[in-house]
C-alpha positions as CSV (number, residue, x, y, z in Angstrom):
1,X,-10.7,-3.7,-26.0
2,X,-12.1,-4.7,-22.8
3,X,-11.5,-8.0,-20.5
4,X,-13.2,-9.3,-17.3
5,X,-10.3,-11.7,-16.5
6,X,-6.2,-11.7,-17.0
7,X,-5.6,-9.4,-19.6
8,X,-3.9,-11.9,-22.5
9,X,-2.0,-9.1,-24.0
10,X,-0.2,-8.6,-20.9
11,X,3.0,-8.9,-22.2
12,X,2.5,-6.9,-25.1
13,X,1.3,-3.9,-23.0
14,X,4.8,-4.6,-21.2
15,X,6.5,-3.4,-24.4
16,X,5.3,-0.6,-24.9
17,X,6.3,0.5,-21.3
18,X,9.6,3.3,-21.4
19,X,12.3,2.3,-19.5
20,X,13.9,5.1,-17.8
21,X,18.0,5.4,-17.4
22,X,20.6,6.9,-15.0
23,X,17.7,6.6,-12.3
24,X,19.4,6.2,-9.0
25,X,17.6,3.3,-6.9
26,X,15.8,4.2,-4.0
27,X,15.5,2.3,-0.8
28,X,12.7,1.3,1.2
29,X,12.0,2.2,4.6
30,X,9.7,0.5,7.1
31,X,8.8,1.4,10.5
32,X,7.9,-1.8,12.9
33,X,6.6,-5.3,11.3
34,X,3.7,-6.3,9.6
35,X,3.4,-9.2,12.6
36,X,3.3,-6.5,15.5
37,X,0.5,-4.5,13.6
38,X,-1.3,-8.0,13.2
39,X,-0.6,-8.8,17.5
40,X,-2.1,-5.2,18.4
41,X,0.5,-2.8,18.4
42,X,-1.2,0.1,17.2
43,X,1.0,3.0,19.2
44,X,4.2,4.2,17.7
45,X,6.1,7.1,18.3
46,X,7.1,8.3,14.5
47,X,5.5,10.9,13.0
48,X,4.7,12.8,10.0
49,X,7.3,14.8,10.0
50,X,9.7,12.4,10.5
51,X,8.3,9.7,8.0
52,X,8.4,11.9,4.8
53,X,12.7,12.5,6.1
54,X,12.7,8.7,4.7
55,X,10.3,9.4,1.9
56,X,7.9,11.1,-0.3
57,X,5.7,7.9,-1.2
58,X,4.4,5.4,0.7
59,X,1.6,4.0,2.8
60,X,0.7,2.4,6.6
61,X,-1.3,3.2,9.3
62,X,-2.1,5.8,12.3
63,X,-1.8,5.3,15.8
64,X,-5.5,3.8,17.4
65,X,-5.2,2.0,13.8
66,X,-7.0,5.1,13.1
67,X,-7.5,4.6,9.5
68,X,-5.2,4.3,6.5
69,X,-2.4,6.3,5.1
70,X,-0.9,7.2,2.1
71,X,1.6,9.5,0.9
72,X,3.0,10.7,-3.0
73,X,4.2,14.2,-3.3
74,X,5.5,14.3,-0.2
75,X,1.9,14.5,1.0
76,X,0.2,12.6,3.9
77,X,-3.2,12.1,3.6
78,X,-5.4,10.4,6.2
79,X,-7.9,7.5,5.0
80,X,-10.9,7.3,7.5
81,X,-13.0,4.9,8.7
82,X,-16.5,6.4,6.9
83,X,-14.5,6.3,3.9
84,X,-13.5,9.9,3.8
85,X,-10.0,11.2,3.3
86,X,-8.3,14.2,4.7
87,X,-5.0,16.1,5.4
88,X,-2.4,14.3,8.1
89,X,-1.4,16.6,10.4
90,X,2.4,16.7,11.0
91,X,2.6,15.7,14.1
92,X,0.1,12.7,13.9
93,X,2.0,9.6,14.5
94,X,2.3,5.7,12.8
95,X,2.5,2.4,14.9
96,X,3.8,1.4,10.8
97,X,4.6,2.7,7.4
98,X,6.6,2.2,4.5
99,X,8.4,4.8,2.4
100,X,10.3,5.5,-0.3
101,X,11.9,8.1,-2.1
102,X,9.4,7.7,-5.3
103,X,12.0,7.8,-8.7
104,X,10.1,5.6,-11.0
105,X,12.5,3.7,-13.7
106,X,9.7,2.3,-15.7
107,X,6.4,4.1,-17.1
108,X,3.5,3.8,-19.5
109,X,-0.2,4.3,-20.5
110,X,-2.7,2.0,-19.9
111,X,-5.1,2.7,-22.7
112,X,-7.5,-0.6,-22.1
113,X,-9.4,-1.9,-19.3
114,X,-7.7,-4.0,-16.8
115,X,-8.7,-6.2,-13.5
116,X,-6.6,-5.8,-11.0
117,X,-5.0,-9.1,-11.7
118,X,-4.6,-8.3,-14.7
119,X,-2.4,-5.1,-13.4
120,X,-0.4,-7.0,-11.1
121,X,0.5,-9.7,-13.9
122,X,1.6,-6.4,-16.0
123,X,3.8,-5.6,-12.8
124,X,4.9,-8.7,-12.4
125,X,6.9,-8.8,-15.7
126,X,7.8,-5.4,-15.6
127,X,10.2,-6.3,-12.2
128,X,10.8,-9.7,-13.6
129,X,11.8,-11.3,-10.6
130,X,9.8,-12.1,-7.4
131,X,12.7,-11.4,-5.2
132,X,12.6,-7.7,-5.5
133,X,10.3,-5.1,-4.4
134,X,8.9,-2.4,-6.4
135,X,7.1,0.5,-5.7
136,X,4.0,1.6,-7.9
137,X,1.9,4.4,-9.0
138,X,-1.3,4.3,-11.1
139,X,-3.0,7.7,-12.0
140,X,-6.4,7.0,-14.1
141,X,-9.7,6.7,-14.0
142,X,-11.4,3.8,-12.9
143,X,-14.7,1.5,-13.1
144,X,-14.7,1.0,-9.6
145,X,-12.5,0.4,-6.8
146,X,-13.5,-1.7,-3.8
147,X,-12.1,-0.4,-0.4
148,X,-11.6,-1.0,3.2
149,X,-10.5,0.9,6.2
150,X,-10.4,-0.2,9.6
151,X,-12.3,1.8,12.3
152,X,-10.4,3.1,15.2
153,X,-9.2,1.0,17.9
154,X,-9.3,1.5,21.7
155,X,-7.0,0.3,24.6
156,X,-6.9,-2.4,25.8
157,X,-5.9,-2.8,21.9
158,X,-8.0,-6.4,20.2
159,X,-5.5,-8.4,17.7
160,X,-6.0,-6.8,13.9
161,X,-8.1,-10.0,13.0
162,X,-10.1,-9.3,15.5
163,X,-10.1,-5.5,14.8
164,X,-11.3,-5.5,11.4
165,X,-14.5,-8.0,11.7
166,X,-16.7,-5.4,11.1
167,X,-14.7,-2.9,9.3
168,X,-16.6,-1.1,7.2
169,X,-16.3,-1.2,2.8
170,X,-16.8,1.1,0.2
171,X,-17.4,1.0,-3.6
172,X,-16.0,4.1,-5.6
173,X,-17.8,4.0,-9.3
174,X,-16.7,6.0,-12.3
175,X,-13.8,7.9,-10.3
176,X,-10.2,9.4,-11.1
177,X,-8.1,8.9,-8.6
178,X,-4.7,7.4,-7.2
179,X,-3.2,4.2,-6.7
180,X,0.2,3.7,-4.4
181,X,1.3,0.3,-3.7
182,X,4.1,-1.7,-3.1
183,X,5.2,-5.2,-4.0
184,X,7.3,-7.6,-1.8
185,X,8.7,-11.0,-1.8
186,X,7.3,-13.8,-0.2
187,X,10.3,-14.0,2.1
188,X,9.4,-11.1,3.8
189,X,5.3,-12.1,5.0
190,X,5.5,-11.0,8.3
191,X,8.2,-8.6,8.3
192,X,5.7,-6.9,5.6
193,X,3.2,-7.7,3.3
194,X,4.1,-10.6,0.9
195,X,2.6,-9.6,-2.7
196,X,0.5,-6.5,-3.3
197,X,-0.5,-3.9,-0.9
198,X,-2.3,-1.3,-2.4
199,X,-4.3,2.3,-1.4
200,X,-6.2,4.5,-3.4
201,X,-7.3,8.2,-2.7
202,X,-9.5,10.2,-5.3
203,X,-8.2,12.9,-7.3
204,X,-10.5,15.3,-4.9
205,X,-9.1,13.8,-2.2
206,X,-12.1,13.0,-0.4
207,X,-12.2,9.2,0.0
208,X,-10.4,6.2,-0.5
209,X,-8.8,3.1,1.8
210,X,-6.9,0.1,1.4
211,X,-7.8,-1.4,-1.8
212,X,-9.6,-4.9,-2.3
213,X,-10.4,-5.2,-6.1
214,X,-10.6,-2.5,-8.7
215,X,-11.4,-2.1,-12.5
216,X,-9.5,0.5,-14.2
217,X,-10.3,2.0,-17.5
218,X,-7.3,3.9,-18.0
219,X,-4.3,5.5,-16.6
220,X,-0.5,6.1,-16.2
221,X,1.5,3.5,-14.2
222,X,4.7,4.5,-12.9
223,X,7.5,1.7,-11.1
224,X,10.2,2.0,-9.2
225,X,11.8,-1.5,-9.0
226,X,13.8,-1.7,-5.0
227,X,16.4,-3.9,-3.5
228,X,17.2,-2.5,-0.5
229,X,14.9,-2.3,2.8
230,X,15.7,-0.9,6.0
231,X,13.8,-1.0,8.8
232,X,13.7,1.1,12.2
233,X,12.1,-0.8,15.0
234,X,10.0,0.2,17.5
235,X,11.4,0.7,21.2
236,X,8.3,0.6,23.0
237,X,7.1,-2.5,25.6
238,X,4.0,-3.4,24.1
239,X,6.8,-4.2,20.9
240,X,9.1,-6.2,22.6
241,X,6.5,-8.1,24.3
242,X,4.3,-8.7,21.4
243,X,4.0,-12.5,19.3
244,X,6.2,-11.2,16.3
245,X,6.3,-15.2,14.4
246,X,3.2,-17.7,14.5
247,X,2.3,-20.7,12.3
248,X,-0.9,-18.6,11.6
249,X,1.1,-15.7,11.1
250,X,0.8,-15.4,7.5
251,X,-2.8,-16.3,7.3
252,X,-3.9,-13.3,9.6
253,X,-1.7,-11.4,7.1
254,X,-3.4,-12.5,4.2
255,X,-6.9,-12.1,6.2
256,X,-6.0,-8.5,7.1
257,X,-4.6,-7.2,4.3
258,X,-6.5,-9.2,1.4
């Protein structure tokens, strides 16, 4: 079966997803703020190393805003701005990230093709509330996958709106690959992304970026549902001197991220 739209069996794909018990809940952790990334702080001091202490899974940024980053297995690949993907090296660092210790409590096969609205509807009432966060992971193969990754930044650093005017976009057809994402509540826009924030790396792992749209065709979706988030702020000046809350805040966010 096949749909271009919201999948109307949503719900019954839901049941057929196993839920795992005696899964301990992990927690996620967050360096900096959505806000500061979106002001122009692009230099942080954490790296590698030290983000995968908090976390085998997860995704963010490099320092220059140097492309994107994503992490499962307890390996840190590097998104780049021509689309390409390689290795992180340890000691590159992250001006913000988000990790989690990856123990999925809910999994299943996705056997027709899905939008990704469709997808998010299926995670949606998998958590069952808007008020949590969950982590997710879809292996599979997919139509296509839109992408985006910004291009490098130089000092003096432009705001993120401005920085990504003419980042460049990719379209992956007929690939296998990864998806790692995250869902949080509205309450948190600004502090990190409210809703879906998604990257995808190929199973060769040669390309991939932050994810605008996607078709899968099929594929193994793994989630972690979340309720607790701790995060570790920066202690650098061009933090504490950035615009951290705006009315226009959470439409840079939603122009940013997408």
């Amino acid at each position: 079966m096949e749909t271009t739209g919201v999948c109307s069996c949503v719900q019954e794909i839901a049941k057929t997803f196993s839920q795992l018990a005696n899964r301990q809940e992990s927690e996620i952790f967050q360096t900096s703020l959505m806000s500061a990334l979106i002001d122009g702080v692009y230099d942080g001091s954490m790296t590698v190393t030290e983000l995968l202490e908090h976390g085998d899974f997860g995704l963010g940024t490099f320092n220059d805003l140097d492309g994107e980053l994503v992490a499962f297995d307890s390996e840190v690949h590097q998104l780049r701005e021509d689309g390409s993907a390689r290795v992180a090296g340890m000691d590159q660092k992250t001006p913000f990230a988000v990790m989690t210790f990856f123990r999925p409590s809910i999994t299943g096969q996705l056997s027709t093709r899905l939008e990704k609205v469709a997808v998010q509807e299926l995670i949606d009432n998998m958590v069952g509330s808007p008020n949590l966060f969950c982590a997710f992971r879809i292996d599979g193969r997919f139509e296509r996958v839109e992408t985006r990754t910004v291009p490098r930044q130089q000092k003096p650093y432009r705001p993120m709106l401005q920085a990504i005017e003419k980042q460049p976009t990719f379209a992956f057809e007929n690939t296998s690959g990864t998806l790692i994402g995250f869902r949080c509540p509205p309450y948190v826009q600004g502090i990190n992304v409210a809703g879906f924030h998604v990257h995808y790396i190929t199973d060769d792992r040669k390309g991939g970026g932050h994810v605008l749209d996607y078709s899968l065709l099929e594929g193994k979706l793994e989630l972690a549902k979340i309720s607790k988030l701790r995060i570790d702020l920066p202690h650098t000046e061009s933090f504490q001197q950035a615009t951290l809350h705006s009315d226009e805040m959470s439409a840079a966010i939603e122009a940013a991220e997408g």
